[in-house]
N, CA, C and O of each residue as an XYZ file, in Angstrom:
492
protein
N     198.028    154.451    -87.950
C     198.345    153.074    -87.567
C     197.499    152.100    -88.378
O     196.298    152.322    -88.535
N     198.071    151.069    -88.878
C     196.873    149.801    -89.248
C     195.975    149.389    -89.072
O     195.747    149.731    -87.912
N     195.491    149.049    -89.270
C     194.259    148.196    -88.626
C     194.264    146.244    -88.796
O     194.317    145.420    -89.709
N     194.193    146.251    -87.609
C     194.382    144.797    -87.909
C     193.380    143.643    -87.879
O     192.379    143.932    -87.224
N     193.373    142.582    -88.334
C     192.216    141.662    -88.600
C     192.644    139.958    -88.331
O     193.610    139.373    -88.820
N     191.802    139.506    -87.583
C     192.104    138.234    -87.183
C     190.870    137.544    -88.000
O     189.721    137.947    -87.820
N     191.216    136.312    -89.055
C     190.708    135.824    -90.173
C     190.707    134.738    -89.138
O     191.426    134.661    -88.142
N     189.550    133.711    -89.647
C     189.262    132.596    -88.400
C     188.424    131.943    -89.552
O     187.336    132.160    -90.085
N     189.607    130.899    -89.707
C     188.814    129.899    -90.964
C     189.615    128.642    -90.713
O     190.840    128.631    -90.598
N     188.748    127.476    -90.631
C     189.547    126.187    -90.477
C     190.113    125.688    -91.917
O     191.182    125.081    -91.848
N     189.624    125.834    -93.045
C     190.244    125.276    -94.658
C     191.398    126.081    -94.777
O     191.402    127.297    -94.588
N     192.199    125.524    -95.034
C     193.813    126.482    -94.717
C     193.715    127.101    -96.183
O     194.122    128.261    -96.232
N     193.368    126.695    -97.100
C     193.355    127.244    -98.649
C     192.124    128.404    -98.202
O     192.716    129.480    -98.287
N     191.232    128.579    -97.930
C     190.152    129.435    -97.817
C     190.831    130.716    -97.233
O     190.928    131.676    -97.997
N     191.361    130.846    -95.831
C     192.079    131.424    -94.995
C     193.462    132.393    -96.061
O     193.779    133.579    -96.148
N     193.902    131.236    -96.640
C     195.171    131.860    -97.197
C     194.466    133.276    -98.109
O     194.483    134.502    -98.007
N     193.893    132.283    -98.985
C     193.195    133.840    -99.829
C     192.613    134.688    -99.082
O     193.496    135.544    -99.037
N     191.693    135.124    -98.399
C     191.522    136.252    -97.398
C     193.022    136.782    -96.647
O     193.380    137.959    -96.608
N     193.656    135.813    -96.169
C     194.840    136.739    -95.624
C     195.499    137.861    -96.737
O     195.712    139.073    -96.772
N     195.688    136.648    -97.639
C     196.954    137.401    -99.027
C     195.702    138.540    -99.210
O     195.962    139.542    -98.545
N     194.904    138.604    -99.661
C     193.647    140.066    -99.808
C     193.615    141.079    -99.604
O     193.372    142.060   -100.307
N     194.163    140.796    -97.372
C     193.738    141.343    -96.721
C     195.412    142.320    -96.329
O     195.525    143.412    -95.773
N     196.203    141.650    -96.726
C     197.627    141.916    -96.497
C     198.156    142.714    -97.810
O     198.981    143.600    -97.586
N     197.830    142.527    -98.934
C     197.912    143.378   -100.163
C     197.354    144.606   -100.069
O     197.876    145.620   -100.534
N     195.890    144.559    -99.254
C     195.502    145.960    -98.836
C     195.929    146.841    -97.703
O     195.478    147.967    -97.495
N     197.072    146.072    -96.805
C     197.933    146.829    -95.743
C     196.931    146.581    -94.826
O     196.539    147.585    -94.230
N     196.387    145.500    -94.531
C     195.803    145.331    -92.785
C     196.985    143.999    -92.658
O     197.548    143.145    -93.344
N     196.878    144.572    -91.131
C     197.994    143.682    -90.232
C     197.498    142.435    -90.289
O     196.475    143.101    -90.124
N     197.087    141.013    -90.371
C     196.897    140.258    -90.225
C     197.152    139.115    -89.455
O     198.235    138.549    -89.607
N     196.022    138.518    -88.349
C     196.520    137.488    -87.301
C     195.442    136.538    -88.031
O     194.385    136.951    -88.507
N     196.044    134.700    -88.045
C     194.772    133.698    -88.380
C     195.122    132.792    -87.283
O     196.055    132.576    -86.508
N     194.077    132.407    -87.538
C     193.539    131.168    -86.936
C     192.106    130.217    -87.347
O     190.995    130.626    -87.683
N     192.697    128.544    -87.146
C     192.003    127.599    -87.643
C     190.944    126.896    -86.635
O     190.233    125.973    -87.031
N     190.891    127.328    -85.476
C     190.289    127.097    -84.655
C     189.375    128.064    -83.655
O     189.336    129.277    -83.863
N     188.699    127.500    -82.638
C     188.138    128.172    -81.659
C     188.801    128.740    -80.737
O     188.712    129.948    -80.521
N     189.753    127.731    -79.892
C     190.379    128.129    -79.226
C     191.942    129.067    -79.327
O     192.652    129.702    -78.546
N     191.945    128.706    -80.767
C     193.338    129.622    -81.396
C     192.511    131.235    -81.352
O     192.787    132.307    -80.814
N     191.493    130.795    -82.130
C     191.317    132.310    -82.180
C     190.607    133.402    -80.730
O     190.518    134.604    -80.480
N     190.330    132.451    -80.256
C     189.728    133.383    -78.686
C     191.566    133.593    -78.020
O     192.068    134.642    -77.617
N     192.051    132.576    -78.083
C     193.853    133.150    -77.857
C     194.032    134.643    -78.460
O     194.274    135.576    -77.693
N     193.941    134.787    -79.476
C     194.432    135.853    -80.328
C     193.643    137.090    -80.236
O     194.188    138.190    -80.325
N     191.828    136.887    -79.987
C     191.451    138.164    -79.813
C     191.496    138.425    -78.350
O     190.643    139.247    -78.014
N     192.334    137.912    -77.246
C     192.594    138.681    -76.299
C     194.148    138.891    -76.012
O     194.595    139.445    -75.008
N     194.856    138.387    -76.999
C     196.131    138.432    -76.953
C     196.735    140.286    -78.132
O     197.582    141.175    -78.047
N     195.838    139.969    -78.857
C     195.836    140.979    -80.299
C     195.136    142.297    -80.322
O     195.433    143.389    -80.805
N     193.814    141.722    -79.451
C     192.671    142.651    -79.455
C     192.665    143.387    -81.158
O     193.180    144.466    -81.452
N     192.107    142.673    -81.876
C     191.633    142.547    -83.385
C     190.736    144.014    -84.309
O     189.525    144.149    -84.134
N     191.112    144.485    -84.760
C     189.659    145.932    -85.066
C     188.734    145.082    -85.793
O     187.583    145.521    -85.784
N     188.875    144.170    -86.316
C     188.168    143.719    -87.250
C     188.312    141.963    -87.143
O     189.432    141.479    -87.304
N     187.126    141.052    -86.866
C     187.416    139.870    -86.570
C     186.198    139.488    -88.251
O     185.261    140.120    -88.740
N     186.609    138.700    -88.479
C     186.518    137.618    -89.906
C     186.025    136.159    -89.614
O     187.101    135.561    -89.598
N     185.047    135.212    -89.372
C     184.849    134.163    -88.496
C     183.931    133.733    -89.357
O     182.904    134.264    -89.781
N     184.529    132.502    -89.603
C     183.944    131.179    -90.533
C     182.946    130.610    -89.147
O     183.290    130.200    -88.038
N     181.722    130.777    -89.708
C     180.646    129.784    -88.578
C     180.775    128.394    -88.437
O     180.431    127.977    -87.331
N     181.228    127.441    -89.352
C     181.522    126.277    -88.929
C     183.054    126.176    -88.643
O     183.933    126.538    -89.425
N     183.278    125.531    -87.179
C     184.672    125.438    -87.109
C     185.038    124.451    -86.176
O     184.515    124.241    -85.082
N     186.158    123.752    -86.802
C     185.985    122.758    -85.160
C     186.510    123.260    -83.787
O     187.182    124.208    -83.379
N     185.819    122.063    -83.216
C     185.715    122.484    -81.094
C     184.573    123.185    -81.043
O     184.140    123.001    -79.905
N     183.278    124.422    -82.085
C     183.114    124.717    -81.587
C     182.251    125.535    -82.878
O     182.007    124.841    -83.865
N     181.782    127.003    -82.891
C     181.436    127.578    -84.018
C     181.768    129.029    -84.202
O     182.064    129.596    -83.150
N     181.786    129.654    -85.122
C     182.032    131.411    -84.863
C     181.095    132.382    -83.949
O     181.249    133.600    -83.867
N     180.369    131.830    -83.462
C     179.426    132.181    -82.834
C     180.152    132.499    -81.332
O     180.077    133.591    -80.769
N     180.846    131.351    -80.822
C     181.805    131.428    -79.736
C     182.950    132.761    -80.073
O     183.288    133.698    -79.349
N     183.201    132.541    -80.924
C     184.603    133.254    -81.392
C     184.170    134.879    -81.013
O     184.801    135.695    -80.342
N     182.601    135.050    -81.835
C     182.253    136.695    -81.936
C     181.684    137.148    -80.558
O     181.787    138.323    -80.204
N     180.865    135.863    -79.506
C     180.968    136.373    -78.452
C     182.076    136.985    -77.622
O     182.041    137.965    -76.878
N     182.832    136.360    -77.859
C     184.455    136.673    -77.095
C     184.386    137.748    -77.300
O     183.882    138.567    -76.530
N     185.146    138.125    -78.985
C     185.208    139.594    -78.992
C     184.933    140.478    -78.346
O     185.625    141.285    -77.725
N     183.004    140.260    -78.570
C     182.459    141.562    -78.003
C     182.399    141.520    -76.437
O     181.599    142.271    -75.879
N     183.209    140.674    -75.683
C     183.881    141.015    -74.538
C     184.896    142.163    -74.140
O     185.044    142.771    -73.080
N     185.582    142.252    -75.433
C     186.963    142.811    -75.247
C     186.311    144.469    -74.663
O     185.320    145.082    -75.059
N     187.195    144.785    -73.728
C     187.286    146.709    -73.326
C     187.791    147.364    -74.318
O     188.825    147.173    -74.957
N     186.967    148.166    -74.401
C     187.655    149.606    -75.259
C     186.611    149.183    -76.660
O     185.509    148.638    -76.735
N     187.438    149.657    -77.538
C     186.851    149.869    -79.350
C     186.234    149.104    -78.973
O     186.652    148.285    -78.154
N     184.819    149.106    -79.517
C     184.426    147.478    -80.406
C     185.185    147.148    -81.410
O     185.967    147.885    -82.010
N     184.966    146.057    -81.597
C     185.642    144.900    -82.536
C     184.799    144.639    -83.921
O     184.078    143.641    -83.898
N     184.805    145.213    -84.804
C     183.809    144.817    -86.227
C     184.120    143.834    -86.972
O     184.947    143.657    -87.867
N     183.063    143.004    -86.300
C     182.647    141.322    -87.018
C     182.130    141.122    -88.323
O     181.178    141.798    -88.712
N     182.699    140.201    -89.086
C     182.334    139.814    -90.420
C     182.005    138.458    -90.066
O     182.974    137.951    -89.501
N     181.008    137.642    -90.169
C     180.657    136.419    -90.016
C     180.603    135.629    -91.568
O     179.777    135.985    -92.408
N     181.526    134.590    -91.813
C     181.190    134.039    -93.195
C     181.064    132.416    -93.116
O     181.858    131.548    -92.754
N     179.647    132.373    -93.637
C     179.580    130.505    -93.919
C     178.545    130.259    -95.079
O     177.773    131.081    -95.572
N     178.703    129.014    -95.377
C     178.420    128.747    -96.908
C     176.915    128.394    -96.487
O     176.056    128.536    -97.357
N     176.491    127.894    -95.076
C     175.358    127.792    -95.141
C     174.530    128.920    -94.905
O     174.467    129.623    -93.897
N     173.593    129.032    -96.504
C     172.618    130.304    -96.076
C     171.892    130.566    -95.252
O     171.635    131.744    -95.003
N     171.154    129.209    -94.353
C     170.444    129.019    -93.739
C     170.619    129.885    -92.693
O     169.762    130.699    -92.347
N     171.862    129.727    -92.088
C     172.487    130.749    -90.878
C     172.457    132.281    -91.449
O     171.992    133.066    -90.623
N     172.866    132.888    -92.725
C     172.839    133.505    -93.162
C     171.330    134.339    -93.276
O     171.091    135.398    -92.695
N     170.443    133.643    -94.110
C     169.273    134.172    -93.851
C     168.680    134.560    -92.170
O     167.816    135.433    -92.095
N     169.131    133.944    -90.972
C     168.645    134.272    -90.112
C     169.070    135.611    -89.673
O     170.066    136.052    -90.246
N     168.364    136.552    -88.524
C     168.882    137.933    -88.536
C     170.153    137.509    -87.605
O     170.177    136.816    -86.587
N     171.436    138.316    -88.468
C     172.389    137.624    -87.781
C     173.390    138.782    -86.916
O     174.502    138.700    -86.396
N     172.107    140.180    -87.096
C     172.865    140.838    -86.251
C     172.113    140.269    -84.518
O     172.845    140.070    -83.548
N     170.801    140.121    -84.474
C     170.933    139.516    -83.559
C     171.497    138.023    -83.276
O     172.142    138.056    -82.228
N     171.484    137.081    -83.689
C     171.837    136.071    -83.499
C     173.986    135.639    -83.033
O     174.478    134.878    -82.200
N     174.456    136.321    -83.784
C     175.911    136.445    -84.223
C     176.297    137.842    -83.744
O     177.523    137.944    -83.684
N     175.710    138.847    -83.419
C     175.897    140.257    -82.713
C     177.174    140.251    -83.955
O     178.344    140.408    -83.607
N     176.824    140.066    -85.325
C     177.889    140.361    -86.501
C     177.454    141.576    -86.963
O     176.267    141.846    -86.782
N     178.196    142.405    -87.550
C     178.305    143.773    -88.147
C     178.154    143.750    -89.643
O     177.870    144.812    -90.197
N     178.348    142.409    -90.521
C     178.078    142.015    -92.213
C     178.357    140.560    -91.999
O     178.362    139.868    -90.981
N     178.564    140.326    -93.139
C     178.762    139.123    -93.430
C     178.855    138.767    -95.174
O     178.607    139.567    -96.076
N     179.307    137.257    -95.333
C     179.518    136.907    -96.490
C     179.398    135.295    -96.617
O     179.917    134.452    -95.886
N     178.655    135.123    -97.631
C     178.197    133.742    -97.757
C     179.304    133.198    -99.114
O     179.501    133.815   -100.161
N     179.879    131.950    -98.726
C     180.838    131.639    -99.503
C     180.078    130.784   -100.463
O     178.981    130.244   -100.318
N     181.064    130.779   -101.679
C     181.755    131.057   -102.120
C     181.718    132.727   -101.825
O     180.667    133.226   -101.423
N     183.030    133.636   -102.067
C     183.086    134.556   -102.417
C     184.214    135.326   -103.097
O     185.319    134.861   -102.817
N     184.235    136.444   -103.966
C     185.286    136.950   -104.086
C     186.304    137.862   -103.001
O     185.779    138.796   -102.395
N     187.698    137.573   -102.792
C     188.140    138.315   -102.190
C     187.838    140.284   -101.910
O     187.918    140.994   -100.908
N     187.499    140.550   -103.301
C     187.052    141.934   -103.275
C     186.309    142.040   -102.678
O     186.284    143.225   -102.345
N     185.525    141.499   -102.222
C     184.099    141.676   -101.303
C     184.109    141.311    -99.884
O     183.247    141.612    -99.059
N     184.941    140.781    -99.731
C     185.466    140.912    -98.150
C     186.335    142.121    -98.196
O     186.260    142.743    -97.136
N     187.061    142.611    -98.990
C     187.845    143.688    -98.788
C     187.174    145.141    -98.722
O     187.688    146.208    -98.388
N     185.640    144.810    -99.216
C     185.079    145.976    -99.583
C     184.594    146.260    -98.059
O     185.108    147.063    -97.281
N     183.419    145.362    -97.805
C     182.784    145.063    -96.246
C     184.293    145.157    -95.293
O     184.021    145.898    -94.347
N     185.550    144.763    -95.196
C     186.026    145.798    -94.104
C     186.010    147.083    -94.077
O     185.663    147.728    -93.088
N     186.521    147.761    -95.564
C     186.662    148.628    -95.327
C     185.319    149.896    -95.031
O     185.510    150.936    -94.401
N     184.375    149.603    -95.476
C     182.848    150.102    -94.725
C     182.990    149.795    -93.310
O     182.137    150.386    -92.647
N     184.066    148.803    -92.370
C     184.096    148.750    -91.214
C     184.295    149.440    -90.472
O     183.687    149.883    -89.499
N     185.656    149.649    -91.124
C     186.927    150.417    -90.432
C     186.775    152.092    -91.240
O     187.205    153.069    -90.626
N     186.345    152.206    -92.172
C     186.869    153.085    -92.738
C     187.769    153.203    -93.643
O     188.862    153.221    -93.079
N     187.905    153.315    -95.045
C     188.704    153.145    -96.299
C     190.194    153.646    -95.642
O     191.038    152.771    -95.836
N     190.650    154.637    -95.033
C     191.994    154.649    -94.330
C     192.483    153.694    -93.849
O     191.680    153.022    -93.202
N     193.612    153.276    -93.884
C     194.334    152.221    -92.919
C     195.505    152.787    -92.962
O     196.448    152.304    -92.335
């Protein structure tokens, strides 16, 4: 079966390239530009893999990755990405309970790489 990934980026151009990436490599793909879109989706979808831009409006990815790690069953493997390093440099497995991350700019290959160390190169 697939594995699927809910991308959570408010710049609709940013988002698009990670989807198209993420969809060329055969993961199912759900987005969302918001907070509340995307807490919709990871209990509507239940996500293997959540993708979450830290600045976002209503709110931040921080909200988004708590949710997740609400969900029953699998965990959910978080990628946290924002351009500020600042957040970045902090330890963000505690802070963000994130699993990697990626400081933007970035190349699509490198989000594609860090899922698949997530999930496992199978899909």
């Amino acid at each position: 079966m697939k594995k699927s990934i809910l991308v959570v980026e408010d710049q609709s151009s940013q988002r698009k390239i990670m989807v198209e990436a993420l969809q060329k490599a055969g993961y199912v793909i759900f987005q969302a530009g918001d907070v509340q879109q995307a807490i919709d989706l990871i209990n509507q979808q239940k996500p293997d893999v959540l993708v979450a831009d830290m600045h976002l409006p209503n709110g931040d990815g921080g909200d988004v990755i708590r949710e997740a790690r609400q969900l029953p069953g699998a965990p959910v493997a978080v990628v946290a990405v924002s351009i500020d390093l600042a957040i970045l440099n902090q330890n963000l497995t505690a802070t963000y309970q994130a699993d990697a991350y990626l400081s933007k700019p970035f190349h699509p290959r490198e989000l594609l790489k860090i899922v698949e160390e997530l999930v496992g190169v199978s899909h």
